[in-house]
C-alpha positions in Angstrom: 54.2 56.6 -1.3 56.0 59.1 -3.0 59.5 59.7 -3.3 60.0 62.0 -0.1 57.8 59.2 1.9 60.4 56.6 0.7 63.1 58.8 1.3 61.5 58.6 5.4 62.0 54.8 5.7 65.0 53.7 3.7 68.8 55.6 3.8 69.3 55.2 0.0 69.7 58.5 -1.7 71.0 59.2 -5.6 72.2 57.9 -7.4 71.4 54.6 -5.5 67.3 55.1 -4.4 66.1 52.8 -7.1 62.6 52.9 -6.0 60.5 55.7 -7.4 56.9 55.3 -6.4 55.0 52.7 -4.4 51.6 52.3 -5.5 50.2 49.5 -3.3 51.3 47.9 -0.2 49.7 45.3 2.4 51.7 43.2 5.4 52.9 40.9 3.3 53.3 42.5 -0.3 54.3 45.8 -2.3 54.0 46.9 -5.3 56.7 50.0 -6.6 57.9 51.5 -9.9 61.6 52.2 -11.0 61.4 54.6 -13.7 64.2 54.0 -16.0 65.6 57.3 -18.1 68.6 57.4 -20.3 70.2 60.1 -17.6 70.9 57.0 -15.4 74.5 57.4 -14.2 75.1 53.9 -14.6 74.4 54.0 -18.8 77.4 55.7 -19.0 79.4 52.7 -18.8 76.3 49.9 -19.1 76.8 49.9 -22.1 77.8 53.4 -24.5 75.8 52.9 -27.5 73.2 50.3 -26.2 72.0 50.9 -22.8 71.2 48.0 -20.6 70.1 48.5 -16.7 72.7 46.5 -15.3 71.0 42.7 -13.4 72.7 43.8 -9.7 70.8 47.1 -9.8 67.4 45.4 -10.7 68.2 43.4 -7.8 68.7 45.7 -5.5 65.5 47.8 -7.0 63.8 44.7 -5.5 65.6 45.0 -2.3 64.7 48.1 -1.4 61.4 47.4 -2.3 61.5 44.8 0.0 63.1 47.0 2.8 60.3 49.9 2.4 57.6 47.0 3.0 59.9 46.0 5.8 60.2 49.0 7.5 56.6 50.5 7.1 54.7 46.9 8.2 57.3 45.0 10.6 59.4 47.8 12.5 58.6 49.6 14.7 61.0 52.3 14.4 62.5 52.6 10.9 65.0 55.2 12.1 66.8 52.8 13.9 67.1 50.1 11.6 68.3 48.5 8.3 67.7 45.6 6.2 71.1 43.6 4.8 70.7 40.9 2.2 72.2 37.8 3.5 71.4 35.5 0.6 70.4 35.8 -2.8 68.5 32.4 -4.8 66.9 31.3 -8.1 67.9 34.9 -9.7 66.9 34.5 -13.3 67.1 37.7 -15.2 64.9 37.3 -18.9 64.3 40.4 -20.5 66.7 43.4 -20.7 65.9 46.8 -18.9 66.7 49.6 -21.2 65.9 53.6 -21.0 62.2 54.7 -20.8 61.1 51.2 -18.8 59.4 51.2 -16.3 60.4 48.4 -13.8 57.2 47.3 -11.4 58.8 45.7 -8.8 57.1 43.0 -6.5 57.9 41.3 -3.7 56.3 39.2 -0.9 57.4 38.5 2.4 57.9 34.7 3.0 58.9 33.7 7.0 60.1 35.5 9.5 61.5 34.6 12.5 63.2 37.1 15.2 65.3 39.5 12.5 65.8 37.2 9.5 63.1 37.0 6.4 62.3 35.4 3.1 61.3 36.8 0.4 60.3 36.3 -3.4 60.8 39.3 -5.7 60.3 39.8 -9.5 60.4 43.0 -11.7 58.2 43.2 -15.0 58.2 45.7 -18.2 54.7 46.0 -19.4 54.2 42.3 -17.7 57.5 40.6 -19.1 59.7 39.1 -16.7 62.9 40.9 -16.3 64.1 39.6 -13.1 63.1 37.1 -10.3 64.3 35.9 -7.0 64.1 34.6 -3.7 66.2 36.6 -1.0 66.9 36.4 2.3 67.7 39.4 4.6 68.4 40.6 8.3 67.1 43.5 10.4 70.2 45.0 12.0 70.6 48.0 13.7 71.4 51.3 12.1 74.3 53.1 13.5 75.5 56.8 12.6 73.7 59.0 11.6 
């Protein structure tokens, strides 16, 4: 999926899409890219001087990876629906993020039952660690436009 596919199943939009590129996907797993530049809004302030992707927005990278495997393998109609985080466990972060990374981000679906799923997540730079988790998340409906 390219960016304009992704920009079909999730709301997100700049400066808060954090999912560039998915590159493989089954019904239980995905596999995306987060490029990281050094025109990221958030280096502004994260920190002048020595740039460091902030952990929350590696986590939510991983989030809305989870939600674009969500919404293209689980439901039905993606237009009328949105995935909420309603927990958030063994986040470890172990390896800064810094300008000219590129984050792979991976996640697998654990259980689901009705609206609410598991899932594990974890976000590599050439195949070091930088974050991992186990999330859980609900299915609610989307309202407005």
């Amino acid at each position: 999926m390219n960016i304009e596919d992704i920009k079909k199943v999730i709301p997100h939009r700049y400066p808060f899409l954090l999912v560039d590129r998915v590159v493989e996907t089954t019904d239980e797993s995905i596999k995306a890219y987060k490029n990281v530049t050094a025109n990221e809004e958030f280096f502004n302030g994260h920190f002048p001087g020595q740039p460091i992707m902030p952990g929350v927005l590696q986590v939510e990278a991983l989030a809305q990876a989870g939600a674009i495997l969500l919404m293209t393998k689980k439901v039905e109609d993606p237009s009328k629906a949105l995935m909420v985080f309603t927990g958030i466990n063994n986040c470890k972060f172990r390896r800064q993020v810094v300008p000219g990374d590129q984050l792979m981000l991976e996640v697998e679906l654990g259980s689901m039952r009705r609206n609410f799923v598991t899932m594990k997540g974890k976000a590599t730079v050439d195949g070091q660690v930088c974050c991992e988790l186990e999330a859980s998340a609900a299915l609610v409906e989307k309202t407005g436009d």
